[in-house]
C-alpha positions in Angstrom: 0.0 0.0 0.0 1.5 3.3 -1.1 1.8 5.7 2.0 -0.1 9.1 1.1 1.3 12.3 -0.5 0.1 15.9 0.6 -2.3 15.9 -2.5 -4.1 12.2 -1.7 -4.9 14.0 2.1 -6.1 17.0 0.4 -8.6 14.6 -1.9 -9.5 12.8 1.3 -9.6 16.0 3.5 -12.2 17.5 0.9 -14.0 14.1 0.1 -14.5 14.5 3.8 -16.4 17.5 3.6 -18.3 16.9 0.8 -18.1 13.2 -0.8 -20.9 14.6 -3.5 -18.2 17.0 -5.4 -17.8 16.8 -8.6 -14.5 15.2 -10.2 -13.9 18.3 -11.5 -14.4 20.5 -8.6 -11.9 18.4 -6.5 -9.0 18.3 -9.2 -9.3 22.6 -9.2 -9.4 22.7 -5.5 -6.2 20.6 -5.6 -4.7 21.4 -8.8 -4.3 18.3 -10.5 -6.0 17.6 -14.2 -9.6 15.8 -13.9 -7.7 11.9 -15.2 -5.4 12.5 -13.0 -7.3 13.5 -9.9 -9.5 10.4 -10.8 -7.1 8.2 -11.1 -6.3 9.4 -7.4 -9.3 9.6 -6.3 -10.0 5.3 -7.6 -6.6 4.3 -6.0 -7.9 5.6 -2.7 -10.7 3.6 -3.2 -8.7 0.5 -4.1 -6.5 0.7 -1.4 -9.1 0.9 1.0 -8.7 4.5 2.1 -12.3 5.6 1.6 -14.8 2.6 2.4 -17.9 4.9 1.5 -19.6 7.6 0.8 -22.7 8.6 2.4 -24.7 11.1 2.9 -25.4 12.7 6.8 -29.0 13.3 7.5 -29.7 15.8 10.2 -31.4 14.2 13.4 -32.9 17.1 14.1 -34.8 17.2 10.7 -36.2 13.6 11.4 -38.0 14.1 14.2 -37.4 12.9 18.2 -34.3 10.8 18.5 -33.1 9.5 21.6 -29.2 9.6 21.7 -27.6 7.0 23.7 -24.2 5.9 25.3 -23.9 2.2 26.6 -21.3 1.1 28.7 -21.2 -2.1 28.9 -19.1 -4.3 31.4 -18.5 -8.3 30.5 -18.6 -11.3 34.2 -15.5 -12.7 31.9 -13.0 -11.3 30.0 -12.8 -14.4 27.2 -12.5 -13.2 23.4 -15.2 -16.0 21.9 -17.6 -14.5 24.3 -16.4 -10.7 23.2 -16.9 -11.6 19.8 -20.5 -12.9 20.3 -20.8 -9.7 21.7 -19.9 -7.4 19.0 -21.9 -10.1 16.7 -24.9 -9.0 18.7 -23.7 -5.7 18.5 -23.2 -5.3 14.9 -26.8 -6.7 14.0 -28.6 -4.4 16.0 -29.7 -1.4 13.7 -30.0 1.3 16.5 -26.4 0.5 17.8 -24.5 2.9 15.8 -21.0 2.6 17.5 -19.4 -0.2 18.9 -15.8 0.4 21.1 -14.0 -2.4 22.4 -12.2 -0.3 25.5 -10.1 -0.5 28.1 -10.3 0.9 31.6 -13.6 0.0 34.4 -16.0 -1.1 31.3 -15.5 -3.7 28.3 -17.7 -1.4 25.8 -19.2 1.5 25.0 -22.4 1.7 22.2 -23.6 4.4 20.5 -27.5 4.2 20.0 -29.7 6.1 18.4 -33.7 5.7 19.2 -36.8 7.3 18.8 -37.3 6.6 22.3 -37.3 4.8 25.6 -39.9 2.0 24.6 -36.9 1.5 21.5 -34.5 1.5 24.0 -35.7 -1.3 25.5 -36.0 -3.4 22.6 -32.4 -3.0 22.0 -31.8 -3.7 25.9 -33.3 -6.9 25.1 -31.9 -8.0 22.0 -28.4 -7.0 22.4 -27.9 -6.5 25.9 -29.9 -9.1 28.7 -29.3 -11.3 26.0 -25.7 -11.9 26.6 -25.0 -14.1 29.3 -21.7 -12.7 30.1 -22.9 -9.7 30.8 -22.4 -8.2 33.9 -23.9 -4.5 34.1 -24.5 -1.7 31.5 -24.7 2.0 32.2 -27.5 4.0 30.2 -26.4 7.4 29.5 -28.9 9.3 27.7 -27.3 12.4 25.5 -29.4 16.0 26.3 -28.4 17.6 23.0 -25.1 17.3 21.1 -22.4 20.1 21.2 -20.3 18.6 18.5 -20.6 16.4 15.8 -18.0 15.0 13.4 -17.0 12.3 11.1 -14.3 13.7 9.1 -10.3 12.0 10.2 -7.7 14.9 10.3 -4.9 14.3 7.9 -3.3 17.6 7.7 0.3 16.3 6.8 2.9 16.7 9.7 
């Protein structure tokens, strides 16, 4: 895998911000010729550097969601039973986010829910359905500060 170049961050840094701009647009904001920015531009996809492109809806344009953070602490620290887990964890539609941590918990989820009764559900299907697990801490977000997907790769 090549290691990137100043202008394969700025592609990435601007795909980033907007993954709907034109092929054109992004080889003038970074001064390369349209092939050539393509050809850039389908490397970085080859080599695995940009897995998707998406679209971010705005929650509060959707109506009432319930943000929420999980921690999750495991009886046994065994990585078959950690991987059932993250199985679980990875099926579950609302779960957004799943960290494998260290420190006092095993986990932390991101879930998003139109509310508590949704909450539950997940409870249920992800959570008092492990066996190993131990305890889970609800934390339920008020409103959200800060928001942000992008990676910085300003070149040191």
């Amino acid at each position: 895998m090549k290691t990137l170049d100043r202008l394969d961050r700025r592609l990435l840094g601007l795909l980033q911000q907007d993954a709907g701009r034109t092929n054109l647009a992004l080889a003038e904001a970074v001064g390369l010729s349209p092939p050539a920015c393509l050809k850039r531009v389908r490397r970085l996809e080859a080599e695995g550097y940009l897995t998707r492109r998406v679209a971010l809806v705005d929650p509060a344009r959707c109506g009432p969601l319930l943000h929420i953070v999980v921690e999750v602490t495991m009886e046994r620290d065994d990585k078959a039973l950690y991987r059932r887990f993250l199985d679980r964890a990875a099926e579950c539609t609302a779960v957004k986010q799943c960290y494998q941590v260290t420190g006092e918990v095993d986990f932390v989820l991101i879930v998003v829910v139109p509310d508590m009764e949704a909450y539950d559900r997940v409870c249920d299907a992800v959570l008092y359905a492990d066996d190993n697990l131990r305890k889970f801490r609800t934390l339920v977000s008020r409103f959200r500060r800060k928001f942000d997907t992008a990676l910085d790769l300003a070149a040191d």
